[in-house]
N, C-alpha and C positions, 0 to 999 in steps of 0.2 A: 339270632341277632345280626349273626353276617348277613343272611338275604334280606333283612329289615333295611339295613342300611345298605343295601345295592340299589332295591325297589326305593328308599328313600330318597337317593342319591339321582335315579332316572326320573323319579317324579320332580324334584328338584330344578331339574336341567331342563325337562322338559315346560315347566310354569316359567325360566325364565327364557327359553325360546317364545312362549307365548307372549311375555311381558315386552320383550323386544320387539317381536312385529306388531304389536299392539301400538308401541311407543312410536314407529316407524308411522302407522296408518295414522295417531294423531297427529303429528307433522305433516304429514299428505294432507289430511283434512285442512288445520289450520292455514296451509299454503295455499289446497285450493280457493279457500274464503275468502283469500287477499289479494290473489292474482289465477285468473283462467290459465297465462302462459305455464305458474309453475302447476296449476291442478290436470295441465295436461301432463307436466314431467310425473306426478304422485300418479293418474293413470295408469300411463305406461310401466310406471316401474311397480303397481300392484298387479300387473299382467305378468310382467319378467320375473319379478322376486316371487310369486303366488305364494304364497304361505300357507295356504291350504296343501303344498306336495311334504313339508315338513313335519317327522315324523313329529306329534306334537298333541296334547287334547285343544281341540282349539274351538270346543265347545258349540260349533255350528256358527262361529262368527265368520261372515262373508266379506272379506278384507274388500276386496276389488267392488261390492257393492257398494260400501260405505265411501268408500276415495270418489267412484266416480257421481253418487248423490252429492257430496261437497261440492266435484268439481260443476255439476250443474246448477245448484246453487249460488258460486260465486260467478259463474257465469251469467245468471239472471241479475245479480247483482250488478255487475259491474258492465256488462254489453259492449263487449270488444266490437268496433266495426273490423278488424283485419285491417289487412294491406290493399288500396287499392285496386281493382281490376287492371289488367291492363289488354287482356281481350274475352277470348270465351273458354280460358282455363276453367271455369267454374261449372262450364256443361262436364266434366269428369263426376264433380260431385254430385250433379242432377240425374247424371248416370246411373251411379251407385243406389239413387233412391228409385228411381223405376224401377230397376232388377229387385229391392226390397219390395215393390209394392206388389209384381208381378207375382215374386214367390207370395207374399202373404191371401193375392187372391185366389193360387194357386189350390188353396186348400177346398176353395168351392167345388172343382174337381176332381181331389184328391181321391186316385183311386181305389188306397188302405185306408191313409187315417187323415183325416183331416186336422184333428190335434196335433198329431207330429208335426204337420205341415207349420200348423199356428206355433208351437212350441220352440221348435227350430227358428225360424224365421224373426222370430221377436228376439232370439242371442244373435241372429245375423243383424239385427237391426240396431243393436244396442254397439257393435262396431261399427258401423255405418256411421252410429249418430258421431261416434268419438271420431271418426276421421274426418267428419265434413267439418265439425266442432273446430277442431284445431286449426282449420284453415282459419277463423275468426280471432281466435286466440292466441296465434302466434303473431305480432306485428310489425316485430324489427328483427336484424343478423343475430342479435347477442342472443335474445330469449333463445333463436333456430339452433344457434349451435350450443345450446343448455340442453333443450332435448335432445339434442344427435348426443350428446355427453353422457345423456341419461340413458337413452337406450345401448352404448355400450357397455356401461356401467351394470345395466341390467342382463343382456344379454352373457356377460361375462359369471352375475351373479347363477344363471340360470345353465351355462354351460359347466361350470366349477360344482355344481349340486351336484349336476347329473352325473360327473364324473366320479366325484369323491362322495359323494350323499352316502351310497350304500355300506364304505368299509369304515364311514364315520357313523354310521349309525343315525344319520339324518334324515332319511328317507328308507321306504321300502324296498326290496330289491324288485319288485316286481317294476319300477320304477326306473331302476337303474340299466334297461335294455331299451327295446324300441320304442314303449311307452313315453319316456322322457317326464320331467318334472314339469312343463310348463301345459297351459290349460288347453293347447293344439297340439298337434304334431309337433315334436321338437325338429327331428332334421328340415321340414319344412321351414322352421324360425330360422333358424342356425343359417340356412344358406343364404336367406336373403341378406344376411347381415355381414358375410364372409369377403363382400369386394368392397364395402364400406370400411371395412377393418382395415385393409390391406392396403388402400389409399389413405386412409386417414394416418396409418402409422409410418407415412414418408411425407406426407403434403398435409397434415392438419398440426392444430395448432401445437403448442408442448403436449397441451392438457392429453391434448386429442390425440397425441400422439404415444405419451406415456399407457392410457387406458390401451389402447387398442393394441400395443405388443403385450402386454399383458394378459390381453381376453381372446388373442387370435388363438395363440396354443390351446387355450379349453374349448373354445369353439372345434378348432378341427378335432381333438379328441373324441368331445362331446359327438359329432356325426358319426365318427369311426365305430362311439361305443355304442349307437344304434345297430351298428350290422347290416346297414339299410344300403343296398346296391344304389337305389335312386339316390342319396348323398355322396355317393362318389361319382355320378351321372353329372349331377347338376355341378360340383367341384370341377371336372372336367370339360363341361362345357364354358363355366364362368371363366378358367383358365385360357381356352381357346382364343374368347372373345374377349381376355387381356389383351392380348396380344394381335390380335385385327382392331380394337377401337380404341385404345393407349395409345396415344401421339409416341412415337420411339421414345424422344429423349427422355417423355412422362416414365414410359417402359424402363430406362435403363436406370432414373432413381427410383424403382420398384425392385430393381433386382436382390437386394440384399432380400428385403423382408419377401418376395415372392421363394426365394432359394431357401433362406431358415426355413418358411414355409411348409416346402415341397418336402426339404429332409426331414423334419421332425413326421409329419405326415406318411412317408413312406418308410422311416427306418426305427421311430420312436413309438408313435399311436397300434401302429397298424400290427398283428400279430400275425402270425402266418397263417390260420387258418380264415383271417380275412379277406388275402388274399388270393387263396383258394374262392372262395364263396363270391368274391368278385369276378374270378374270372369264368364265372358261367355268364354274366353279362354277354360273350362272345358266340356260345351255344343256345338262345332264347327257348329254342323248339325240343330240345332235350333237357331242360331243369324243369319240373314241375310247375315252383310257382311263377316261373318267368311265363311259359307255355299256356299258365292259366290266363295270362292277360291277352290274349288274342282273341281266346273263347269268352271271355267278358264282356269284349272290344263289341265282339260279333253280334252280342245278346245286345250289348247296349245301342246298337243301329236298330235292330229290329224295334226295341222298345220306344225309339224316339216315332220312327214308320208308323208303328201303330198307335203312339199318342204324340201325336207333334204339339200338340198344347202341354205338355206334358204331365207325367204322374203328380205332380205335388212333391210339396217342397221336401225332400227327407224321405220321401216314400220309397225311391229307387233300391233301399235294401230287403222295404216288405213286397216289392214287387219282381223282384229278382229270380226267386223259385220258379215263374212262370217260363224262365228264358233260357234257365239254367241247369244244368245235372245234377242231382240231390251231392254228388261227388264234389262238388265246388263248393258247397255251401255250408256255412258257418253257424250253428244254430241255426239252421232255418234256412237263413238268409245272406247276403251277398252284397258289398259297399260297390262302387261303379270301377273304386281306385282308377281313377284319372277324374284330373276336377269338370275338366271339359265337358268329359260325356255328364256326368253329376249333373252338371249343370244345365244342358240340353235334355235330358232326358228328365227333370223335374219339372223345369220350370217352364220349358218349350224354347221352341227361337223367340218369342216375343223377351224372353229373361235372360237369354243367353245372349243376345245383341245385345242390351247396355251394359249386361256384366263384363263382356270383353271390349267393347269402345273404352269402359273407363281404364282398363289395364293398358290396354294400346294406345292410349292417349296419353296415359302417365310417360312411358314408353321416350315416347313421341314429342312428348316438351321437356324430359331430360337430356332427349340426343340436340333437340334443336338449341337447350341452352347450352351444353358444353361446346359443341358444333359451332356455337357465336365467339368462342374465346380464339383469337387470332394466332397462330402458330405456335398455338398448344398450351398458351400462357394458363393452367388451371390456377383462379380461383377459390377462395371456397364453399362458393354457391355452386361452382362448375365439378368439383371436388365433390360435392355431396350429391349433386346430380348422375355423375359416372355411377358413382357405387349404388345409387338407387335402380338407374337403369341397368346394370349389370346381375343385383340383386332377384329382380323383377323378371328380367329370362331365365337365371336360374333357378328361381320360383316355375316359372309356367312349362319349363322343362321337367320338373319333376314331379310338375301336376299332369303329364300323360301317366305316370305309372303310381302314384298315390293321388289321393283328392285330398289336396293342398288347399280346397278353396275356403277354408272357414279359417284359417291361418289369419288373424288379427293384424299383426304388422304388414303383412300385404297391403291390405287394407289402407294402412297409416301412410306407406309410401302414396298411397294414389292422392292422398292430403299436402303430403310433403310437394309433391310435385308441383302441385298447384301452390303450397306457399313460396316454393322457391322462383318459382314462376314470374311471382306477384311480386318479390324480392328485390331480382334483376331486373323487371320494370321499374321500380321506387330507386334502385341504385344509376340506373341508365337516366332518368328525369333527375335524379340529382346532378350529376356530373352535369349535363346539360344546360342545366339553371346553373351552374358552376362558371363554364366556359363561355355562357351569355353574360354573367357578370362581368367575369375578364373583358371579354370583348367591349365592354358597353365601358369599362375603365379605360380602355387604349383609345377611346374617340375623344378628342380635343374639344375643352368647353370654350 
């Protein structure tokens, strides 16, 4: 009778875990069918919250299918035009769809399979569509800063899993290491969202500022509890570039929250033998798997040399054997781990040119829009742009030594960019019809 009611009591728990994200996705739904802005927030947060990593019967229901078939239907519905242009921010999104269409033709020549090619490329496509999407769909400040709200909100729900999932019984522990709860690479998420955090919890709004000291500590936990050297890479490079592209006095209202920061991160998270395992980071040629990625590196030049059109989209693991030591390989087979070579060595230069123009371009209209704020005055367009561009390097730094590139919120920042882009046009032309009013008031009738 006791293990009746234990097994009653998990099954229990378990149907109303399921009842609750159930309950969750028809509000996402309903939201998306009334408005595109909030069926992007129900997106993103069926990507952060995945409820498919919760240990749960959830019966084959595809939460993140259903949210984003709503959001496209309210989106057929209702036909956002966006925020007007205000120059050719919008070739970032024409980008992103050449580099889809390249890998998808890629599989003509795929030189394993050309299924994987098609298979892969249609989940790259389905980010794709939600990044160029929301550029339409987002068309004023308020909705922008709903979803900056949602993705901490999410990102915090997503780093608190990972932490605590496994000794509450929420998750799997296979889970609870480098795998991560979320549907990519977790430390790959976590860092793009770490200098958004970190500026938002001095310079955004209350909201914005209450969420993000709350979700910074699980966030840096959350990378720690990966073990992933590349998440303390890209931490200390985003670090660096606080402090070379933070206007000082910006810097010096950053110091409290970068100092909690720094110490909970080095005296709280971090365990000693993390610290150890970090610091072969300094030795590359003497740790095994550090040492592996040079002979990777090496294999992965040859393979672009001899298919510069490249393998096909996905194939670089079933072609890997050819280049490789059977001593490196992993069942078989062998990831690129760097998104770059991934990405050149799939799809060719013809797919790796607009995949990297649209990252570089994001890049490129975050520095030029904080860059416009006159001695140092951020903003919170200027605000959201820093931690994107900040984000965004520490993404593609950590894409030399994992392949970061399927990573979804990457993605979303190359959208953002372009809506905040389109934003600070719409704010600079109003201000302007502002001060021609005035003006045209002060001329004597």
């Amino acid at each position: 009778m006791a293990n009746w009611g234990i097994h009653g009591g998990a099954a229990e728990l378990a149907m109303l875990k399921l009842i609750f994200y159930l309950t969750l996705t028809a509000v996402g739904v309903a939201g998306s069918l009334m408005s595109p802005a909030v069926g992007i927030i129900a997106c993103i947060e069926a990507y952060l919250l995945n409820p498919t990593a919760i240990w749960m019967e959830n019966y084959g229901i595809r939460f993140q299918l259903i949210v984003t078939v709503a959001f496209l239907v309210g989106f057929l519905i209702h036909r956002p035009r966006g925020i007007q242009k205000v120059g050719r921010e919008g070739g970032l999104a024409v980008a992103l769809w050449v580099f889809v269409a390249i890998g998808a033709l890629s599989s003509l020549w795929a030189v394993v399979s050309s299924a994987n090619a098609l298979h892969d490329i249609y989940e790259m496509f389905k980010t794709v569509l939600l990044a160029t999407m929301l550029i339409r769909a987002i068309t004023n400040e308020r909705q922008m800063r709903w979803v900056i709200i949602a993705c901490i909100f999410g990102v915090w729900h997503a780093a608190a899993l990972h932490v605590f999932g496994v000794r509450l019984g929420l998750i799997s522990s296979f889970l609870g290491r480098e795998e991560g709860v979320l549907p990519d690479y977790q430390t790959g998420v976590m860092v793009l969202f770490v200098p958004l955090l970190v500026l938002l919890a001095m310079l955004g709004s209350k909201t914005e500022r209450i969420l993000s000291w709350i979700a910074l500590p699980f966030v840096l936990d959350s990378i720690v509890g990966t073990y992933q050297r590349t998440g303390f890479v890209c931490l200390a490079v985003e670090g660096v570039l606080f402090a070379i592209l933070v206007p000082r006095r910006i810097t010096f209202r950053l110091l409290p929250v970068l100092a909690i920061s720094a110490a909970l991160f080095a005296f709280r998270f971090t365990p000693e033998n993390y610290w150890k395992w970090i610091s072969t980071i300094s030795q590359p040629t003497k740790e095994g798997s550090a040492n592996s990625r040079f002979t990777i590196d090496h294999a992965s030049i040859r393979m672009f040399l001899d298919y510069p059109m490249g393998v096909g989209y996905r194939n670089y693991p079933d072609v890997s054997p050819r280049y490789l030591p059977k001593d490196l390989l992993t069942a078989g087979r062998r990831s690129a781990h760097n998104s770059f070579f991934a990405i050149l060595c799939e799809t060719g230069v013809f797919g790796f040119a607009p995949w990297i123009c649209a990252f570089v371009g994001a890049i490129w209209l975050m520095r030029r829009l904080r860059r416009s704020r006159d001695g140092g005055n951020l903003d919170n367009l200027a605000v959201y742009a820093l931690g994107i561009e900040l984000g965004l390097y520490g993404w593609m730094v950590g894409g030399l030594f994992h392949a970061m590139h399927e990573v979804d919120p990457a993605y979303w920042f190359v959208g953002f960019a372009v809506v905040l882009t389109r934003l600070q046009g719409q704010r600079a032309e109003s201000e302007d019809d502002t001060v021609a009013a005035d003006s045209s008031g002060l001329v004597p009738t």
